[in-house]
C-alpha positions, 0 to 999 in steps of 0.5 A, spaced: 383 791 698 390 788 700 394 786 693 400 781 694 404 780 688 409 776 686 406 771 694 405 764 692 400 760 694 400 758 701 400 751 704 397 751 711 400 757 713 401 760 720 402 767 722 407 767 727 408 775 730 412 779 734 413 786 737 419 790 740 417 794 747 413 792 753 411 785 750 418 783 750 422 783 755 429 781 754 428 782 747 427 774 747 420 774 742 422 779 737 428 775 736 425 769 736 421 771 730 427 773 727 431 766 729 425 764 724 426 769 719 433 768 718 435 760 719 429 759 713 431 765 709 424 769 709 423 774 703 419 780 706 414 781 701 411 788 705 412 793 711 407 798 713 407 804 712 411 807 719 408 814 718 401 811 720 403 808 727 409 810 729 411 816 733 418 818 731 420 823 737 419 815 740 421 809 735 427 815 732 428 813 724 436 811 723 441 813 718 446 809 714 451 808 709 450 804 703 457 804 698 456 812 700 450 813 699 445 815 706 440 812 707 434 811 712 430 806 716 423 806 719 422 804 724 415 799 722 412 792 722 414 787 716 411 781 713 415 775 710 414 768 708 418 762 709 416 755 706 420 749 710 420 743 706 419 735 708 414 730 708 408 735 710 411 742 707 408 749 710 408 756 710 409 761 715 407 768 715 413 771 720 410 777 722 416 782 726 417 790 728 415 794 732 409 795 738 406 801 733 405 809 738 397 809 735 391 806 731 392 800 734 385 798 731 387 800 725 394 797 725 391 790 727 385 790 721 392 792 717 394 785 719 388 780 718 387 783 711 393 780 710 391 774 714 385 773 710 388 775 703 394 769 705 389 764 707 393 763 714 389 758 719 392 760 725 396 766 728 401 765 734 403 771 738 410 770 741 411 774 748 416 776 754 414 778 760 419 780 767 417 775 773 419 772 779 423 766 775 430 763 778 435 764 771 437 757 774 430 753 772 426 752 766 424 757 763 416 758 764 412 759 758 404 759 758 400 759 751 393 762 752 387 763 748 380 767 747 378 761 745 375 756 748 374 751 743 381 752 741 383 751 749 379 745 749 383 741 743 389 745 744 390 744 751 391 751 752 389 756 757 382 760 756 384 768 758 380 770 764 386 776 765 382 784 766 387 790 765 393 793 762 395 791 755 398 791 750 399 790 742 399 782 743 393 782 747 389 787 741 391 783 736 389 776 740 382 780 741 382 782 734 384 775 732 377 772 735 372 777 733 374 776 727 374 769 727 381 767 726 384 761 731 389 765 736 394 763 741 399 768 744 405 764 748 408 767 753 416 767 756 418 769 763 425 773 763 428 774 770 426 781 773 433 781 776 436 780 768 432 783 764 437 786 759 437 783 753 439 778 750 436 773 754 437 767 749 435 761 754 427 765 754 428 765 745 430 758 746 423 755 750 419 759 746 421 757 740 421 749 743 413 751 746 412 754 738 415 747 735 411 743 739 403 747 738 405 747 730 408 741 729 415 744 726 422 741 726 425 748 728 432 748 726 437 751 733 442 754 730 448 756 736 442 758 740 442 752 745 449 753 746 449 761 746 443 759 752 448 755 756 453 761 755 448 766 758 446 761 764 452 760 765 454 768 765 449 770 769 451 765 774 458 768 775 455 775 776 450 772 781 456 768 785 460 775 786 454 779 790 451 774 796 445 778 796 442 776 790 445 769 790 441 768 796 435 772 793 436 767 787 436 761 792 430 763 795 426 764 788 429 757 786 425 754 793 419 757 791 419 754 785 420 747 786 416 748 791 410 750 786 412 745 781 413 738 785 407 736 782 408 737 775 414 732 776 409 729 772 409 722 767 406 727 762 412 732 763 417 727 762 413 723 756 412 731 752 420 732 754 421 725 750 417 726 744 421 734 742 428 729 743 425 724 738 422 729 733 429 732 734 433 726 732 436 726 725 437 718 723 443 722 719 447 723 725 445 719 731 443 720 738 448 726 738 445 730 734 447 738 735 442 742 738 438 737 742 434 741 748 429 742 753 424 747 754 428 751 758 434 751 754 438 747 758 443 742 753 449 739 753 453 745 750 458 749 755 462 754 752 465 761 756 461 766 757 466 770 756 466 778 758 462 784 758 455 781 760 451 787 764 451 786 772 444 783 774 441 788 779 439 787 786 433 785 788 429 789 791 421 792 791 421 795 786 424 791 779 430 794 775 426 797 770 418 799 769 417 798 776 410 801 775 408 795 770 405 788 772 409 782 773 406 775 772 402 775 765 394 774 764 390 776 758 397 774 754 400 769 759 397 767 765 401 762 768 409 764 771 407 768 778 399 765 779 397 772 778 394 775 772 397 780 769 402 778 762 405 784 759 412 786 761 418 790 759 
């Protein structure tokens, strides 16, 4: 039995989880969580215990200095809660750590007792992959379910993935058998720049997450921040003419695929994010306004010191072995089947 001491009581809450690893490529989904946790000032109310499901030869445990005195950190999985106020208050379970070395069974029954216990409605399960996506476009993300009811009023995608996963497919999985409604969604980093941090990738997850739960979900500096990495990206691609050309044609096949969705639906889904971002306060120019693929209206210098994209090639610029387009936890970048990346 799980006690949560000292945890008010819940109004409507939402687990949203992250893990760092190969669910998260360019590290946009564990930051996304972590953009949450720190905007709304979440209060960790539990960690589990590392010593379960880490390897420390794998997620090493760092050493610190606190006013002399040496401390260490584990690498583990914690749990806080934020409460965002307004006409209709909310809870959110924000859920951030680690992809665990082992007992992920038991790992993802540790986190829906904790679900259970909090009363939490749905899980949302945020993920990054590395695909065939031109950094110059908006950033693809796909939600997706186990459940078809859940696809059916939510408009999302019902998984028909078969293959490889990784701890955001289980805890999905774990999710449905146990009863409790789950979506994973799911960004799509360029492969040729999958160094993190890739904040245009943490922005659309985030505006798709704004959309799915219907929460105002403060910025911060991140729209600027993703005009300044689109812009860095685009100075380092400009000084190697092989992969400028690779980009373009990455560029061509998207338009290409997506002229169809240049849809009414489209344009009318952009306009309701403008109107829920809108502060009467502040006018039309409210700070932070963006699309879902990151793009805003902020220009700032990309300054110095952002790594060189690698060039294209057959194989991709790390974990080569691994899929590319996302399946079971995020069909939908590449037309192929497979979600998990990094």
């Amino acid at each position: 039995m799980i006690e949560l001491e000292g945890v008010p009581e819940l109004i409507d809450p939402v687990m949203v989880a992250a893990f760092e690893g190969w669910n998260d490529a360019g590290d946009a989904a564990s930051t996304a969580v972590a953009h949450l946790d720190r905007e709304w000032k979440g209060e960790v109310f539990a960690a589990l215990d590392a010593e379960d499901y880490y390897d420390f030869q794998v997620n090493r445990p760092t050493v610190f200095l606190e006013n002399g005195v040496r401390k260490i950190t584990w690498p583990t999985t914690r749990l806080s809660v934020v409460r965002i106020g307004g006409d209709k208050p909310r809870d959110l379970v924000l859920v951030r750590g680690i992809e665990p070395s082992m007992r992920w069974r038991s790992f993802c029954n540790e986190l829906l007792g904790f679900a259970h216990e909090l009363g939490v409605e749905m899980v949302v399960i945020l993920g990054a992959l590395l695909g065939d996506t031109p950094h110059t476009r908006p950033v693809p993300v796909s939600g997706v379910t186990s459940d078809p009811d859940l696809a059916r009023t939510m408009e999302l995608e019902e998984t028909r993935y078969e293959g490889p996963t990784g701890i955001v497919g289980i805890l999905q999985e774990a999710c449905t058998h146990a009863g409790v409604p789950a979506v994973s969604l799911w960004a799509a980093v360029p492969h040729y720049v999958s160094q993190p941090p890739n904040p245009k990738a943490t922005l659309a997850l985030l505006n798709r997450l704004e959309d799915l739960i219907g929460l105002r979900i403060p910025l911060g500096e991140l729209p600027e921040d993703a005009r300044a990495w689109q812009l860095g990206v685009d100075q380092l691609a400009a000084e190697d003419s092989e992969v400028a050309e690779y980009v373009q044609t990455l560029e061509e096949a998207r338009d290409t695929a997506e002229l169809p969705e240049a849809s009414g639906e489209a344009i009318a889904r952009e306009f309701e994010r403008y109107l829920r971002r809108r502060d009467p306060g502040q006018g039309p120019g409210v700070p932070g306004v963006a699309t879902e693929s990151g793009d805003t209206s902020y220009l700032r210098d990309p300054g110095s010191g952002r790594a060189r994209p690698a060039k294209p090639g057959p194989e991709r610029p790390e974990q080569p072995e691994q899929p590319e387009a996302p399946g079971e936890d995020g069909e939908g970048s590449d037309n192929s089947e497979d979600g998990e990346q990094n």
